[in-house]
C-alpha positions in Angstrom: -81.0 -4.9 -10.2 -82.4 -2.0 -8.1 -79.6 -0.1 -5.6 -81.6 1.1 -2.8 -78.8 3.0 0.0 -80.9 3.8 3.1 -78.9 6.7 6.0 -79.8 7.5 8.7 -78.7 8.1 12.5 -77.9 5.0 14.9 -81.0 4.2 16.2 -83.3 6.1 13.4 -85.5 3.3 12.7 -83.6 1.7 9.2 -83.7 -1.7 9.9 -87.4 -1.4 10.6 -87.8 0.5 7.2 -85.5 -2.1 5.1 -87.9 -4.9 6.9 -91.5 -3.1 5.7 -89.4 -2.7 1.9 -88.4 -6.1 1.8 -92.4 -7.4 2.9 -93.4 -5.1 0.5 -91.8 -6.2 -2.5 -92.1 -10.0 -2.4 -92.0 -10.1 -6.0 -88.0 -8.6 -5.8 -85.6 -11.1 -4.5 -83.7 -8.9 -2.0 -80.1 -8.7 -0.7 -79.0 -7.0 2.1 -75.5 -5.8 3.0 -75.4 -3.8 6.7 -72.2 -1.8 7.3 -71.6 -1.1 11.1 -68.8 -0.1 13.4 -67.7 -2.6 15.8 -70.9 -5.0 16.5 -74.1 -5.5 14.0 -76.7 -8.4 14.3 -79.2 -7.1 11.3 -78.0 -8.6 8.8 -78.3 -12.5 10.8 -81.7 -11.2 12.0 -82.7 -10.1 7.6 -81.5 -13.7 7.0 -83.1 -15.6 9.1 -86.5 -13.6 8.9 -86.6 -13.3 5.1 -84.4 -16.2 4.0 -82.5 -13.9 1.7 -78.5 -13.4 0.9 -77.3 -11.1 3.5 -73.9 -9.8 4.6 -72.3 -8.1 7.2 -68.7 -5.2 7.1 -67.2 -3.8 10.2 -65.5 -0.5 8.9 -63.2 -1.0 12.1 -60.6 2.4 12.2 -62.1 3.8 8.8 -64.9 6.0 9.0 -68.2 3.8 8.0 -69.2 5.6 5.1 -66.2 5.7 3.7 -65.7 1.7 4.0 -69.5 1.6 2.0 -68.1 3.6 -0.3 -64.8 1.2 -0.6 -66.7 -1.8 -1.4 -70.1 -1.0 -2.7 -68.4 -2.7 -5.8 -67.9 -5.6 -4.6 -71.2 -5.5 -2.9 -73.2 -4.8 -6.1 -71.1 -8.0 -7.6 -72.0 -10.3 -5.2 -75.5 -9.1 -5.2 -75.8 -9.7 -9.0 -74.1 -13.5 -8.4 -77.0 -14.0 -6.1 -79.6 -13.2 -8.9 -80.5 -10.6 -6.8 -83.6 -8.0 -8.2 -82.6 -5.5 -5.2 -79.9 -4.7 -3.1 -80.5 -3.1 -0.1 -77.1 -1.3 1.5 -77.9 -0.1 5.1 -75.1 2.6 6.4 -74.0 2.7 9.7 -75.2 6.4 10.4 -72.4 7.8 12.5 -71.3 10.1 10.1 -73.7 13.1 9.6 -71.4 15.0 7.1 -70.5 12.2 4.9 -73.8 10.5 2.7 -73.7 7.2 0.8 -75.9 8.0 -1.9 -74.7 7.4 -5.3 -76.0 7.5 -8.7 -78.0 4.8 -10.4 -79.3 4.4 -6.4 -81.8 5.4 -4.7 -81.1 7.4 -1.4 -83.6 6.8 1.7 -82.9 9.0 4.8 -84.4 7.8 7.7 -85.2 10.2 10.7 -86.7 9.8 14.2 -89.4 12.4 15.0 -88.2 12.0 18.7 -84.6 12.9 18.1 -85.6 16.8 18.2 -87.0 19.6 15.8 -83.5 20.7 15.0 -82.0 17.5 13.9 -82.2 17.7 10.4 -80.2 21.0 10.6 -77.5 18.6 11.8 -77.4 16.4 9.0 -78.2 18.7 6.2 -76.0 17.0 3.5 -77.5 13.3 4.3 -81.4 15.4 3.7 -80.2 17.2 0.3 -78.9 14.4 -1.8 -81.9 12.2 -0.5 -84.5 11.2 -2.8 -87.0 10.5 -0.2 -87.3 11.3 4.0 -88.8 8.6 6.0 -89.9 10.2 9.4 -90.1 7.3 12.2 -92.2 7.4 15.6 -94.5 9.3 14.3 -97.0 7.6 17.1 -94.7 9.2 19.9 -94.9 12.9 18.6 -97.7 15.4 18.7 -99.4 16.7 15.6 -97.6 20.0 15.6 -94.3 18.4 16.5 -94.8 15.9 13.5 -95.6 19.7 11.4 -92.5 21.5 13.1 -90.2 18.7 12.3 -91.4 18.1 9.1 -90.9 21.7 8.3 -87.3 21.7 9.1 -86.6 19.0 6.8 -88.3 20.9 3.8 -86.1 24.3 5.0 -82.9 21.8 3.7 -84.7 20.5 0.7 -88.2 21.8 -0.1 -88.8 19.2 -2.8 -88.1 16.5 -1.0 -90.9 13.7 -0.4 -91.9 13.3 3.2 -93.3 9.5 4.4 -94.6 9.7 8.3 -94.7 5.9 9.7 -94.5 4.1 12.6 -92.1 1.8 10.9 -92.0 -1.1 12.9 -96.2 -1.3 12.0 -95.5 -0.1 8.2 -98.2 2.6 8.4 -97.9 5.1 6.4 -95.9 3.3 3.6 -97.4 2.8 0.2 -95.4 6.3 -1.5 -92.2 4.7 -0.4 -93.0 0.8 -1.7 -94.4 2.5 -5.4 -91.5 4.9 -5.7 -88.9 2.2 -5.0 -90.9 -0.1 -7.9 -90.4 2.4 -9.7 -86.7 2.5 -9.7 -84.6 2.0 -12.6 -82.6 -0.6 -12.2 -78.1 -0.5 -12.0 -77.4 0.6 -16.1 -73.6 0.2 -16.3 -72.1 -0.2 -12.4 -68.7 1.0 -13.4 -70.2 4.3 -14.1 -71.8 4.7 -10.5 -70.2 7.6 -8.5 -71.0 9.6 -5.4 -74.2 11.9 -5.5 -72.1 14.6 -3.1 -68.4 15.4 -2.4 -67.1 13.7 0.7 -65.1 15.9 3.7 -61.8 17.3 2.2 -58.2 15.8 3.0 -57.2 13.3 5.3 -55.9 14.7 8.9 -53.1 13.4 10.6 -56.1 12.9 13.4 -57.0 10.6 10.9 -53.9 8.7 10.9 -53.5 8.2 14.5 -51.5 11.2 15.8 -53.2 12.0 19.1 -51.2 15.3 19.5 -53.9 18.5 20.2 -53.8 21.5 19.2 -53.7 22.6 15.1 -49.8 23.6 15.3 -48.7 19.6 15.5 -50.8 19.0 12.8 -50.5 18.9 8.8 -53.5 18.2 6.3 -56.7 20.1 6.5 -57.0 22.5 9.7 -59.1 24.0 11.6 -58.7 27.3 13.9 -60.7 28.4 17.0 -60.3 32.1 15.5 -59.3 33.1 12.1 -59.2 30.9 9.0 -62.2 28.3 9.1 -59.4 25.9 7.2 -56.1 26.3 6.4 -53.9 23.6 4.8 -50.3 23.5 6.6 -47.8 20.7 4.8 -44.4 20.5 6.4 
């Protein structure tokens, strides 16, 4: 079974790029796991479209990608039960710093060519680890916008594969539907592991203390001036 992990910003365009890879690929029988905040309707919408297994995880108080990475497990197991030839794991995309990716995967980043030239720049990590960018609303940008933008995304990664679409048309596709046929499939899913290291520590932020200023604090800190971060345990 193929492990395809598409990030992304809210409103990037991912659902419209999981919907052109499932129509692509009728061949692979495809589930579809969305993990969201507080409300998601995707993965009722995948279903009901497609006719395929799909589920649904509200992350709730933890930080979305940390629940993916919690129960992609799980996930993988009840894709496999399913007799599925691909699973599809769409993030949430509220954390910029934090990326999904794993081994034995492969990572789609999914960007909006409206959201501004220096957006990449802002989620740097979720670009690096990437094996491919998928540009979106490509029809609402100029030609040198489309060349600006796209040149900020090869100053994070200059390797990286580039695919310009209007996504909810599925121009623009074909690289995107060979590569992901190409995938190897999951070899041994107790050996997958992060691509990237997650954020250090957990705060006391974290943990509900609503107290500001760094001195009520303990965990990882941060300082206006001085040290960038400090570790202070009581």
């Amino acid at each position: 079974m193929k492990l395809i992990i598409i990030a992304g910003p809210p409103s990037a365009g991912k659902t419209a790029v999981t919907r052109q890879i499932i129509r692509t690929h009728p061949e692979l029988k495809t589930a579809y796991l969305k993990i969201d905040v507080v409300c998601a309707t995707e993965d009722e919408e995948i279903r009901d479209e497609f006719h395929i297994p799909a589920k649904k995880v509200y992350s709730g108080d933890l930080c979305p990608d940390h629940a993916g990475i919690m129960i992609l497990d799980e996930a993988i197991q009840w894709a496999m039960a399913e007799e599925a030839d691909m699973l599809i794991v769409e993030s949430a995309g509220l954390c910029l710093r934090c990326t999904p990716y794993t081994t034995q995967s492969f990572g789609i980043v999914v960007l909006s060519a409206i959201s501004g030239i220096q957006s990449p720049a802002k989620m740097a990590p979720m670009i690096a680890l990437a094996d491919i960018a998928v540009v979106t609303r490509i029809d609402l940008v100029s030609q040198a916008e489309k060349e600006v933008f796209r040149e900020k995304i090869r100053g994070i990664r200059g390797d990286i594969y580039i695919v310009e679409t209007n996504a909810v048309q599925g121009t623009g596709m074909r690289y995107l539907t060979r590569a992901i046929g190409e995938t190897q499939d999951i070899q041994d899913p107790s050996t997958i592991t992060l691509r990237g290291i997650p954020p250090l520590g957990v705060c006391t932020v974290c943990i509900g203390k609503t107290n500001i200023g760094w001195k009520h604090h303990t965990g990882v800190l941060r300082q206006l001036d001085g040290d960038a971060l400090m570790f202070r345990g009581d």
